[in-house]
N, C-alpha and C positions, 0 to 999 in steps of 0.2 A: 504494500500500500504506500500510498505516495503523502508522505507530509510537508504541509507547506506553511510557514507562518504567514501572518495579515502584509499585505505590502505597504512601503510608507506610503503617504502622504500627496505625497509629490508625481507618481504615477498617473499618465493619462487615463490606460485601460487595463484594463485587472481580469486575466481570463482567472475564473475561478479551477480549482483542481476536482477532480475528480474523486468519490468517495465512494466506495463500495461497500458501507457497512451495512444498508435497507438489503440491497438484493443479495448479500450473503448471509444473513440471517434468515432472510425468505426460502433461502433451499437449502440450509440448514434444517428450518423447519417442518420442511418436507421433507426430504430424510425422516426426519426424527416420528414424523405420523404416518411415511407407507405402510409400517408393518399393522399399524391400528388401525387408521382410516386411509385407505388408500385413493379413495373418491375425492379426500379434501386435501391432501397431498399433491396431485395433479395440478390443481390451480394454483396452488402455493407455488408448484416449484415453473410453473409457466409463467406467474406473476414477477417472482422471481430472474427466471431468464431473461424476461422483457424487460426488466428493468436493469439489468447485467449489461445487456444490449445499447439501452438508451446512457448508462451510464458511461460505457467505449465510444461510445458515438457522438454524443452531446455536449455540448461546452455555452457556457457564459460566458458574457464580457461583458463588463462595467464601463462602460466610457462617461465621458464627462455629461451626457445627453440623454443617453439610453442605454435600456440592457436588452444587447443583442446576444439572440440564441443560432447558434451555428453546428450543423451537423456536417461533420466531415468535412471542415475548415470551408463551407458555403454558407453565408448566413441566410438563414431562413426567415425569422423575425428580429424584428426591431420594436420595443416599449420604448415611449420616450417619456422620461420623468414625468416634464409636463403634463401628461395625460393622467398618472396615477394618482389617487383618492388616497390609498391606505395601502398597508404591508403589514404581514406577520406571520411569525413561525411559531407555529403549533410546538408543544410539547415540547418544552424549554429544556428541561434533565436530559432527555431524547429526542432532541429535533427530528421527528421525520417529515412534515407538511411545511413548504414555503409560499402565503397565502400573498397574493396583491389586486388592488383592486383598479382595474382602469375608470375612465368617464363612462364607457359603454360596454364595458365587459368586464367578468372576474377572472381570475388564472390561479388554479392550484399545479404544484410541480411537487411531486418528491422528492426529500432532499439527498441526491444521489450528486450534491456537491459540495465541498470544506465547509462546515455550518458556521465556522467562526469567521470564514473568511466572508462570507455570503453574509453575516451581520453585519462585517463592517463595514462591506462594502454599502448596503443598505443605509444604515447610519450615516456615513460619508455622503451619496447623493441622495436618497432620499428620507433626510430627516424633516420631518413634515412640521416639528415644533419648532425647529429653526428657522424653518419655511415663514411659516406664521410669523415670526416674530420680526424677520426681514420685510412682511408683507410682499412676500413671493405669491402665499397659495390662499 
């Protein structure tokens, strides 16, 4: 597994690292229910792979504007600050869910990337109380 600490400051864009702890827990977990429940082992360890998958494939970047998502160093999408209402990560001891909410749409993502670096970078461009107090948002 690959560790990365928070980048400074001073960085334009911040691709986040890669984390595999959600989908290797997930076929772990299957493992651990074929011999009992083999029926609910199946989708675990499917859930699992696909998310194995999206985690080799998947990357963020933090730019100064927006956080674009790129699969296979093509970017797909682009959020741009601007547009976002709110942010949050679910189950703080164990982040697994990274929640945000645009003008016209919501977006949940598994967190199948560095949770600490994904807060700061959060933090960094979109602190919304900072926002406010600039009278940005």
């Amino acid at each position: 597994m690959t560790s990365v600490t928070p980048p400074s400051v001073n960085q334009q864009t911040i691709e986040l690292a890669p984390s595999y702890k959600i989908p290797i827990v997930l076929l772990l977990m299957a493992i651990a229910t074929l011999l009992i429940q083999p029926w609910i082992s199946l989708p675990l360890a499917l859930f699992g792979l696909f998310l194995l998958l999206q985690t080799v494939t998947i990357r963020l970047q933090f730019t100064p504007t927006a956080l674009d998502v790129y699969r296979s160093n093509q970017r797909i999408r682009s959020f741009p600050y601007s547009e976002w209402e709110n942010w949050q990560i679910f189950w703080q001891p164990v982040p697994i869910l990274f929640y945000f909410k645009e003008v016209k749409s919501i977006h949940f993502l598994p967190i199948i990337f560095d949770p600490q670096t994904l807060t700061a970078c959060l933090e960094r461009f979109c602190n919304f109380d900072k926002m406010r107090e600039d009278g940005l948002k």
